[in-house]
Chimera marker file (.cmm) of the C-alpha trace (Angstrom):
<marker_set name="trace">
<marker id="1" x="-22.304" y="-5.626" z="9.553" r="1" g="1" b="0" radius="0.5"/>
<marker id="2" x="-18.320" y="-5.574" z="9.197" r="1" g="1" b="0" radius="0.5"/>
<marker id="3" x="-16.842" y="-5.832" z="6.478" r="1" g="1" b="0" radius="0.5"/>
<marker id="4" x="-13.330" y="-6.369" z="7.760" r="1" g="1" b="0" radius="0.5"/>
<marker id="5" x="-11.113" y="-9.592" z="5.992" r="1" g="1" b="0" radius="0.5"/>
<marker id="6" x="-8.036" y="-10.568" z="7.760" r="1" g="1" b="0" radius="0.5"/>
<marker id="7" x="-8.237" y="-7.934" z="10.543" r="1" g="1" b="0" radius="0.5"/>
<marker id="8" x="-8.011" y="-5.300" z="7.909" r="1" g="1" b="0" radius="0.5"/>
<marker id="9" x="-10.535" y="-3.029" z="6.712" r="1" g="1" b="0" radius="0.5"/>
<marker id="10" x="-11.688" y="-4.845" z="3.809" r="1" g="1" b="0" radius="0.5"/>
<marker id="11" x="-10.175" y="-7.717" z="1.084" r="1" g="1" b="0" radius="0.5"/>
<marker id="12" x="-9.252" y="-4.565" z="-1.232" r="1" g="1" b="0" radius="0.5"/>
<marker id="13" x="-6.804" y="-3.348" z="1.675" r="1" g="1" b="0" radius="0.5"/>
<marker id="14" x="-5.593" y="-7.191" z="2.608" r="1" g="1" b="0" radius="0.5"/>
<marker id="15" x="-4.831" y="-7.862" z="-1.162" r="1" g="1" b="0" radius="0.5"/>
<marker id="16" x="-3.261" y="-4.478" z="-2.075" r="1" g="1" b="0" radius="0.5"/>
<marker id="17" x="-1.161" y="-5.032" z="1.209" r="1" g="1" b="0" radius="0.5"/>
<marker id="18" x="-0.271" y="-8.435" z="0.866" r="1" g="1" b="0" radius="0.5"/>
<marker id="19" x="0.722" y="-7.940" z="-2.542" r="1" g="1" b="0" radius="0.5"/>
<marker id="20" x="3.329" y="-5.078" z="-2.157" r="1" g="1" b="0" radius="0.5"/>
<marker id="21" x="4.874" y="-7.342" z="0.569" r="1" g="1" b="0" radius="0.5"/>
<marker id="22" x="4.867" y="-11.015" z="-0.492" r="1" g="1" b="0" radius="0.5"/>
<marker id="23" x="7.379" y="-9.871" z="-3.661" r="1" g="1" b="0" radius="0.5"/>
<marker id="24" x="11.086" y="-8.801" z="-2.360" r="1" g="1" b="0" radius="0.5"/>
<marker id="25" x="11.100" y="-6.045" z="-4.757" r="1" g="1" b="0" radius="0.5"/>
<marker id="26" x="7.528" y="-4.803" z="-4.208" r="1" g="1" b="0" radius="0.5"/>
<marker id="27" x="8.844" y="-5.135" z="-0.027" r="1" g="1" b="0" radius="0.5"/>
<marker id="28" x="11.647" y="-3.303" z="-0.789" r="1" g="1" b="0" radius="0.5"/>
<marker id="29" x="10.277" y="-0.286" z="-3.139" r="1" g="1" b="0" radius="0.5"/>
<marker id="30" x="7.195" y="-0.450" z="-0.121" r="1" g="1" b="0" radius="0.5"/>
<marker id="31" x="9.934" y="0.762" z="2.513" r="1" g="1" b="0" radius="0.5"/>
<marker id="32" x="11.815" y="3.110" z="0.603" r="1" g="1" b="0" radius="0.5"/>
<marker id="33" x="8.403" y="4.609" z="0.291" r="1" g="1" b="0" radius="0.5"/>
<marker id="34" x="8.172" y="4.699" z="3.844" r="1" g="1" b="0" radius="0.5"/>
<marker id="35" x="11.555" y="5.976" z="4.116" r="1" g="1" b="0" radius="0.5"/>
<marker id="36" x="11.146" y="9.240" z="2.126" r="1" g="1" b="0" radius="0.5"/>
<marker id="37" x="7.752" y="9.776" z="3.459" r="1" g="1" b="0" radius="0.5"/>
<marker id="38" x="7.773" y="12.501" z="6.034" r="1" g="1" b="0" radius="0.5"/>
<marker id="39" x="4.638" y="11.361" z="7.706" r="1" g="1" b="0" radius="0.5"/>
<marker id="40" x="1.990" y="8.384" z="7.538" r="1" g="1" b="0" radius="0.5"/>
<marker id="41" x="-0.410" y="10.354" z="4.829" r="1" g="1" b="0" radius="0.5"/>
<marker id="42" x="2.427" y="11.315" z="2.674" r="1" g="1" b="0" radius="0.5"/>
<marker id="43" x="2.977" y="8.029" z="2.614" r="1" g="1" b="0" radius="0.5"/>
<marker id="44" x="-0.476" y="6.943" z="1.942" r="1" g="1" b="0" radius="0.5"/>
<marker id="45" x="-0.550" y="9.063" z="-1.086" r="1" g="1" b="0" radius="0.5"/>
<marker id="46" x="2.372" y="7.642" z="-2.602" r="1" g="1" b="0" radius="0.5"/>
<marker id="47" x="1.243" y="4.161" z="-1.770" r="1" g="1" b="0" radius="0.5"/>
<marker id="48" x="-2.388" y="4.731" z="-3.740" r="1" g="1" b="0" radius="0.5"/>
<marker id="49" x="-0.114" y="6.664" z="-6.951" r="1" g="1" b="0" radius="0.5"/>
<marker id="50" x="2.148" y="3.314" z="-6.815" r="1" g="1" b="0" radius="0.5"/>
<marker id="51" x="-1.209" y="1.677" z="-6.955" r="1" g="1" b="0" radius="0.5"/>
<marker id="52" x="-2.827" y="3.390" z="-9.791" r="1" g="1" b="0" radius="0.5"/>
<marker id="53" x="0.614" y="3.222" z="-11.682" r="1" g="1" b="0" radius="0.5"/>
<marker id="54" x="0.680" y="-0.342" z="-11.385" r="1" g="1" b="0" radius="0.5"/>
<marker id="55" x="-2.873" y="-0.073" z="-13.176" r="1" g="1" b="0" radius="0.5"/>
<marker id="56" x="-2.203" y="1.607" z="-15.668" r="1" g="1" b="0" radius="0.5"/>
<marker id="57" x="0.529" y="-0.343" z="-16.666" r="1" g="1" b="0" radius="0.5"/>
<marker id="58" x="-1.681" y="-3.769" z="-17.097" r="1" g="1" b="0" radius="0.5"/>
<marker id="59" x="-4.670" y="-1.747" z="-18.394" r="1" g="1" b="0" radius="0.5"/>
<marker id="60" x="-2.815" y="0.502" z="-21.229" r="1" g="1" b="0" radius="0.5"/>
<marker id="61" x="-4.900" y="1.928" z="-23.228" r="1" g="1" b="0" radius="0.5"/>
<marker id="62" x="-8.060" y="-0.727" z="-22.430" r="1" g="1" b="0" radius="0.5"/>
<marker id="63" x="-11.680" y="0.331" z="-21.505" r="1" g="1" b="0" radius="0.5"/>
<marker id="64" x="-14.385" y="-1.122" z="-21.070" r="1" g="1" b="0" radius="0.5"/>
<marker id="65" x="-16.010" y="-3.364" z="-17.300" r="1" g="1" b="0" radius="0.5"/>
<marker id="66" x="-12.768" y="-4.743" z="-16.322" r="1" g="1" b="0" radius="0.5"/>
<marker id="67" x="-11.153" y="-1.370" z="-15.707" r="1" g="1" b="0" radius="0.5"/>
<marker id="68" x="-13.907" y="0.313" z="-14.325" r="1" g="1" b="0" radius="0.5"/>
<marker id="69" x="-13.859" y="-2.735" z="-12.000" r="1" g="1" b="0" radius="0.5"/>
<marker id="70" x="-9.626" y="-2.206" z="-11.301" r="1" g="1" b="0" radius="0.5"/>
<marker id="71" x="-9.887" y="1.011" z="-10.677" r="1" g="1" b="0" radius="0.5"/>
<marker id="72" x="-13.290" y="0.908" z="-8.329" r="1" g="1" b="0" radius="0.5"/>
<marker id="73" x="-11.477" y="-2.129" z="-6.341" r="1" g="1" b="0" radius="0.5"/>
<marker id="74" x="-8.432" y="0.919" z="-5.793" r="1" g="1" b="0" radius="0.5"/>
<marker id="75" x="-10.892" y="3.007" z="-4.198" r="1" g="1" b="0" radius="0.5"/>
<marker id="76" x="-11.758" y="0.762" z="-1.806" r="1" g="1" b="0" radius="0.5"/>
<marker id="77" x="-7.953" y="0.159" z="-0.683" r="1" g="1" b="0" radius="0.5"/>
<marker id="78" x="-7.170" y="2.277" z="2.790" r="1" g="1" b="0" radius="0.5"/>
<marker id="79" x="-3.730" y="3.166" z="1.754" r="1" g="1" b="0" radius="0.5"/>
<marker id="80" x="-3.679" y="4.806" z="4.986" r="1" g="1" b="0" radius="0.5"/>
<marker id="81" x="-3.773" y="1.975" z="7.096" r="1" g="1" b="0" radius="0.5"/>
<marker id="82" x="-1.374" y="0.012" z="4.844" r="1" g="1" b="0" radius="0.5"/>
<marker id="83" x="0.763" y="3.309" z="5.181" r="1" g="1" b="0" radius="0.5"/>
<marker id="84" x="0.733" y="2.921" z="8.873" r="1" g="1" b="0" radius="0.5"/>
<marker id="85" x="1.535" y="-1.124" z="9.119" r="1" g="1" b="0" radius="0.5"/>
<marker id="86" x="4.421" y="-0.213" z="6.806" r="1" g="1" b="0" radius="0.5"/>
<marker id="87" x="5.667" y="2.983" z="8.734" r="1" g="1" b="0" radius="0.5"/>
<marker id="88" x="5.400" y="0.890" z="12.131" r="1" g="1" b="0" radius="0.5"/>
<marker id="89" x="7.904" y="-1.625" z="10.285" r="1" g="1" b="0" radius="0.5"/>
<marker id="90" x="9.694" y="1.269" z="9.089" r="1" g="1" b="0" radius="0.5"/>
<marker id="91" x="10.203" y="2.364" z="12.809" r="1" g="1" b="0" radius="0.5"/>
<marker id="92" x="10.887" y="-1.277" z="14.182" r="1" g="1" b="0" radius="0.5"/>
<marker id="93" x="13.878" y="-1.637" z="12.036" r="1" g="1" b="0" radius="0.5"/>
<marker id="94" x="15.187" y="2.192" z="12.859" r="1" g="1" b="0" radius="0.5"/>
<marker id="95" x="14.692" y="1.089" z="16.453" r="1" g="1" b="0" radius="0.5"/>
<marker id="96" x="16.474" y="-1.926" z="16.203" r="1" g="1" b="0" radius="0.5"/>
<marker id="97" x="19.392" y="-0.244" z="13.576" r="1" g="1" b="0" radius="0.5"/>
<marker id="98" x="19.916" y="2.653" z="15.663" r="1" g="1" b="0" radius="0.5"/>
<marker id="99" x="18.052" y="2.480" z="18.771" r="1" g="1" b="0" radius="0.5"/>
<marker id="100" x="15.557" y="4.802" z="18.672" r="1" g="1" b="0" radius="0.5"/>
<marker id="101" x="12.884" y="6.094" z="16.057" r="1" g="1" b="0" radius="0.5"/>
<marker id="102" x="13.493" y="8.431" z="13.764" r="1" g="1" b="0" radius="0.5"/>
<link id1="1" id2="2" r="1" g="1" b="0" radius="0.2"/>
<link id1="2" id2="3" r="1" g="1" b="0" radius="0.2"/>
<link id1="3" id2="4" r="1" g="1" b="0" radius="0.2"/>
<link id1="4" id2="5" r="1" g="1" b="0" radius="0.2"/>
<link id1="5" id2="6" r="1" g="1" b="0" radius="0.2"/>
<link id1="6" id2="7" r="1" g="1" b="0" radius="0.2"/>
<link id1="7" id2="8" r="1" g="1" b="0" radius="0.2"/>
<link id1="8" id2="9" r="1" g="1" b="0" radius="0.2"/>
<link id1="9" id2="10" r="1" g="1" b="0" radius="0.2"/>
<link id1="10" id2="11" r="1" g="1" b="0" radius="0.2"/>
<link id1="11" id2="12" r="1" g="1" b="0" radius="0.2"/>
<link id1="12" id2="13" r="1" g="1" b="0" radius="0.2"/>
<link id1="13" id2="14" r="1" g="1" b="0" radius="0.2"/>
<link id1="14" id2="15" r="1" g="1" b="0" radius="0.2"/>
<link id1="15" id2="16" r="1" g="1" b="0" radius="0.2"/>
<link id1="16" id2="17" r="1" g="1" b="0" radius="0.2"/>
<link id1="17" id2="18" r="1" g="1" b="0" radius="0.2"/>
<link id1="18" id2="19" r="1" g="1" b="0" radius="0.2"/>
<link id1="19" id2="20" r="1" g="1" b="0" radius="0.2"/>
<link id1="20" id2="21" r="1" g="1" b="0" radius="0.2"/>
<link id1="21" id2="22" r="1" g="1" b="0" radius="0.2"/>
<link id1="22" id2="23" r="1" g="1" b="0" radius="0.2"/>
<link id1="23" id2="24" r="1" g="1" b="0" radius="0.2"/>
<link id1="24" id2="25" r="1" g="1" b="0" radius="0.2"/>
<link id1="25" id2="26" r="1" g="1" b="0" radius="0.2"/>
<link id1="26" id2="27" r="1" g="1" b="0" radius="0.2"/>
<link id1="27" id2="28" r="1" g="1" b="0" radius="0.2"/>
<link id1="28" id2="29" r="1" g="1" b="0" radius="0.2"/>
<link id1="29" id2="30" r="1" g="1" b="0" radius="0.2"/>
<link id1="30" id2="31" r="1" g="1" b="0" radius="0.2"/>
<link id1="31" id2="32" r="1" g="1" b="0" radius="0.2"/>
<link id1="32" id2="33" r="1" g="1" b="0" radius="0.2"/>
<link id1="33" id2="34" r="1" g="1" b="0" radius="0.2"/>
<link id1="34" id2="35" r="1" g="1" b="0" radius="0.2"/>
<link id1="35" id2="36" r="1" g="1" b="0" radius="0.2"/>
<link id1="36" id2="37" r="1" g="1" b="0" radius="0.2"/>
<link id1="37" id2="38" r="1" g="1" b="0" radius="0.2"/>
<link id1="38" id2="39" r="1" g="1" b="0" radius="0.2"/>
<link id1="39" id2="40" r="1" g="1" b="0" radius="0.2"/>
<link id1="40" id2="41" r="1" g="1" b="0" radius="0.2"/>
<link id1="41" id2="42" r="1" g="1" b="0" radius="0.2"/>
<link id1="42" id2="43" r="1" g="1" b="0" radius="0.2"/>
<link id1="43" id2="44" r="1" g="1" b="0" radius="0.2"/>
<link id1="44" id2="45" r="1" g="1" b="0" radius="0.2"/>
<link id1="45" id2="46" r="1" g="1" b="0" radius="0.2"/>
<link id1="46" id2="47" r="1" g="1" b="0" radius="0.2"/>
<link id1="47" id2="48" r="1" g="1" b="0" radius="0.2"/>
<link id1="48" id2="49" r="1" g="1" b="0" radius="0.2"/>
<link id1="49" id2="50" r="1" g="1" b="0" radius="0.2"/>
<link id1="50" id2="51" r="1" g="1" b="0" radius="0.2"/>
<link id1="51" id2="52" r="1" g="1" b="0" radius="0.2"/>
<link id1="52" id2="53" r="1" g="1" b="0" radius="0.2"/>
<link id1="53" id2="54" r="1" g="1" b="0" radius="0.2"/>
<link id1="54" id2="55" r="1" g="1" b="0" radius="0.2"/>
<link id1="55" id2="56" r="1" g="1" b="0" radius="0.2"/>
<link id1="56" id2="57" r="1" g="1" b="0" radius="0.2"/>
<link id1="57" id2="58" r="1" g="1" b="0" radius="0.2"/>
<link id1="58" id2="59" r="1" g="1" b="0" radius="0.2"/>
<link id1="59" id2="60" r="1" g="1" b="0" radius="0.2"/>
<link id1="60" id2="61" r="1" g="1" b="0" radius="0.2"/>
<link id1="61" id2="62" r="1" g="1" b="0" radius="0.2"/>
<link id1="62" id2="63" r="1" g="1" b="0" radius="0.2"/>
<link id1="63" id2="64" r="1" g="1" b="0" radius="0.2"/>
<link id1="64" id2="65" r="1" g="1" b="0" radius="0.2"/>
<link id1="65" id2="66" r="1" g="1" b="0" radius="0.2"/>
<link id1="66" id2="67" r="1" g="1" b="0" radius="0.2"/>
<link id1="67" id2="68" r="1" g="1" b="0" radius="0.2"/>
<link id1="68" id2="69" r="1" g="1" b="0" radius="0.2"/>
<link id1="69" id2="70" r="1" g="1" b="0" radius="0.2"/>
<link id1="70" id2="71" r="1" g="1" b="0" radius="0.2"/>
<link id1="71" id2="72" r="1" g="1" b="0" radius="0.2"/>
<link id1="72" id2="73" r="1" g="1" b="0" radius="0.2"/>
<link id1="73" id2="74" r="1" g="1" b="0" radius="0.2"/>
<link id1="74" id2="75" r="1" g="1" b="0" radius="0.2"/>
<link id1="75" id2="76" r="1" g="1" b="0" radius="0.2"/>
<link id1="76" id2="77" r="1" g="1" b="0" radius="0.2"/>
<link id1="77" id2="78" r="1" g="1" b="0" radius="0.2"/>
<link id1="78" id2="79" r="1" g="1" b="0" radius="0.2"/>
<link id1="79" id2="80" r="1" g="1" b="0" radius="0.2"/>
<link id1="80" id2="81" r="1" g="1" b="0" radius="0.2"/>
<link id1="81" id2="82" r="1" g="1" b="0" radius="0.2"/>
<link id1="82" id2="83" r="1" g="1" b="0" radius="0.2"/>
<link id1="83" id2="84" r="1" g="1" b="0" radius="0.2"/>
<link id1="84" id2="85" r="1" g="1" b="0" radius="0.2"/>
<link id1="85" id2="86" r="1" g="1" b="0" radius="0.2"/>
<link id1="86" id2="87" r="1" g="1" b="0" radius="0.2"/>
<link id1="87" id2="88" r="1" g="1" b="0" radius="0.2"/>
<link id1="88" id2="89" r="1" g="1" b="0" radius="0.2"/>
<link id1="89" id2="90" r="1" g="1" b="0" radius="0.2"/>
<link id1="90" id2="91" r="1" g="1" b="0" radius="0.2"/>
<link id1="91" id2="92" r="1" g="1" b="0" radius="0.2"/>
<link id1="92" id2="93" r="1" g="1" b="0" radius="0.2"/>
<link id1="93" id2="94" r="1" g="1" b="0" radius="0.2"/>
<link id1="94" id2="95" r="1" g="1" b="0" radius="0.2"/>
<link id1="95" id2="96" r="1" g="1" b="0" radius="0.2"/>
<link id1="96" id2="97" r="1" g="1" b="0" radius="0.2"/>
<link id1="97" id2="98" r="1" g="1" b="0" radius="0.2"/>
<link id1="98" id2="99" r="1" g="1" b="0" radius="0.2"/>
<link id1="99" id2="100" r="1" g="1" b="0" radius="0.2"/>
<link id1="100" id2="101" r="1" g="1" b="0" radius="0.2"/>
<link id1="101" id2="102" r="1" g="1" b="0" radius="0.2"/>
</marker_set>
């Protein structure tokens, strides 16, 4: 049985992706991620650090089921796939800045 949502590999990758691009800011700090990101799993690994960050700034110093359940839903994110729908954007807008990739 699949457990893709969306055409992604699972809610946990559809809601960490949607996320990071439905806010401007989250968008923007998304692509300069991208940018200085030499390749797609550099980029993944930043993307999953952003992710944890972002938990650890709700959570602060808070234990207990609701955590454990934060960070296990992180674990399920495929920050390489969201890595590679952001570096194809990434590309896109190179292509159609400068006319080729970079």
């Amino acid at each position: 049985m699949s457990s893709k949502y969306n055409g992604w590999t699972n809610y946990e990758t559809w809601n960490f992706n949607l996320w990071i691009t439905n806010e401007e800011s989250d968008y923007s700090h998304a692509l300069e991620l991208a940018e200085d990101s030499e390749n797609k799993y550099e980029l993944s690994k930043r993307l999953e650090d952003w992710a944890c960050e972002m938990a650890d700034d709700c959570i602060g110093t808070e234990i207990g089921f609701i955590v454990d359940m934060i960070y296990s839903s992180i674990k399920e994110v495929n920050f390489y796939e969201v890595a590679e729908h952001l570096w194809e954007t990434r590309q896109e807008a190179i292509r159609e800045h400068d006319g080729e990739a970079v």
